[in-house]
Residue, then its C-alpha position, 0 to 999 in steps of 0.5 A: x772634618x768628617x761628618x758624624x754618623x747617623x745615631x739609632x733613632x725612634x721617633x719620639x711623638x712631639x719629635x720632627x717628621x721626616x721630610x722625604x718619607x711622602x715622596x718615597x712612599x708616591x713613588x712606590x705607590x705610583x711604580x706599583x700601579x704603573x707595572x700592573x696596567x702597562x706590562x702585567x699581562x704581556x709575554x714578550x720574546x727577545x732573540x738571544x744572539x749566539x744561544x746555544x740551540x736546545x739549552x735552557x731557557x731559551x731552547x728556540x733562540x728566544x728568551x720569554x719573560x713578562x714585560x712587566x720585568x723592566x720596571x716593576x722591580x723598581x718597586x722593590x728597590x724602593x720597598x727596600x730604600x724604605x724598610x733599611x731608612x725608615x724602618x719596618x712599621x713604616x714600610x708596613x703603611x706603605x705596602x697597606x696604602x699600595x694594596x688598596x691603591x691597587x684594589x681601588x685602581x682594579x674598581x675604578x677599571x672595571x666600573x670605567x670600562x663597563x661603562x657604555x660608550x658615546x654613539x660617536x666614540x670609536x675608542x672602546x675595543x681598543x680601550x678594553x684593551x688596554x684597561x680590561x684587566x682580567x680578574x684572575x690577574x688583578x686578584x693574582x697581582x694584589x696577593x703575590x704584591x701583599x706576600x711578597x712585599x711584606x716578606x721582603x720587607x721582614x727579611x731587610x728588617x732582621x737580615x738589617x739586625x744580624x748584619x748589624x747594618x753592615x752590608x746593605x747589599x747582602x739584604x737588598x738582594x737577600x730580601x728580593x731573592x726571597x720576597x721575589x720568590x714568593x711574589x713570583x711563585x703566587x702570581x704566574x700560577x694563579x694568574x696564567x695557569x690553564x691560561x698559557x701552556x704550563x711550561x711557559x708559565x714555569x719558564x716565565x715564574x723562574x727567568x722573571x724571578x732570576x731577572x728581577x733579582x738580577x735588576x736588583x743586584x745592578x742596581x744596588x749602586x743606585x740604592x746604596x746612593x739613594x739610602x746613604x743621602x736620606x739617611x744623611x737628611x733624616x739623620x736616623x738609622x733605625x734597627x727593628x729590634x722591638x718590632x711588631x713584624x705582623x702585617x696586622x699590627x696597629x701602626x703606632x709610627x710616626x712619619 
């Protein structure tokens, strides 16, 4: 016998939480965190076997992208998994707690690093290395994060409404199209402008925002998986039609 189809929910103040939106939101946080210590910083060069030589975007045979390409936009996927099951209040709490994830983790960094070093330990240039962020590129990361997490968030949110929750892949790859975009547009410039030369920064900007797209579009399999077993488990399909999309608005969810 087929299984009923989730109803639209709001959770009601003495109804049951959801079981599995805690996980989610760890994941998110700990995705976050993890893109901006480990590859925000470094420019990598792949060779591109065969490249016509002169064509855009890899004119010397090397295509140039921040390494932090290969996961960050994990973090957008699971944005994504949490505005489209839980709604877009929820997500809001989510992007709030990544923020001051990411200005506590900027703190912590630098007191640790500014912190003088043992006599016996021979460690700390290679620690500055590695936890020495820059404030240009903290203060880049957390804007371009805030924006454009809450702009790909709104997009999921009414693109859900007018599809009237049809076609998850159109807003998955819709809200990363834009909210990449705008995340892509704040970061590099504030962060590497005047630092890298000026069309590496522009070249960096366009194929990290072509790539972080792409990441979304192979693995919309993976979300449409991921979405379709908690909805299953939650049981809700939650539309934000009486929504407060403002990122200000008192949080009245419930999880």
């Amino acid at each position: 016998m087929e299984k009923p189809a989730p109803q639209p929910v709001v959770a009601a103040p003495d109804g049951p939480r959801f079981r599995y939106f805690d996980l989610v939101m760890a994941g998110f946080v700990t995705v976050l965190l993890l893109s901006n210590i480990i590859g925000a910083a470094k420019l990598s060069a792949v060779p591109v076997p065969f490249w016509p030589q002169g064509w855009w975007p890899a004119a010397d045979g090397t295509f140039i992208f921040g390494a932090g390409i290969l996961f960050f936009p994990i973090s957008y996927v699971l944005g994504d998994v949490l505005t489209e099951v839980y709604g877009y209040a929820r997500a809001r709490r989510v992007i709030w707690a990544g923020f001051a994830a990411l200005i506590f983790m900027a703190a912590m960094s630098a007191i640790v690093v500014a912190m003088p070093p043992a006599a016996s330990w021979t460690g700390q240039d290679a620690y500055e290395q590695v936890f020495g962020l820059v404030p240009r590129i903290v203060l880049a990361s957390i804007i371009a994060f805030w924006a454009g997490e809450f702009v790909n968030s709104f997009v999921m949110a009414k693109m859900k409404i007018w599809t009237g929750g049809r076609a998850l892949w159109s807003r998955t790859i819709g809200s990363t199209v834009v909210g990449q975009g705008v995340d892509s547009l704040l970061f590099y410039p504030i962060a590497f402008l005047g630092v890298w030369q000026t069309g590496d920064v522009l070249l960096v900007m366009v194929t990290n925002w072509a790539l972080k797209v792409l990441w979304e579009a192979l693995l919309t399999p993976v979300t449409y998986a991921v979405v379709g077993w908690l909805k299953r488990r939650e049981g809700v399909e939650i539309f934000d039609t009486g929504t407060d999309f403002s990122p200000f608005a008192k949080d009245r969810s419930r999880i």
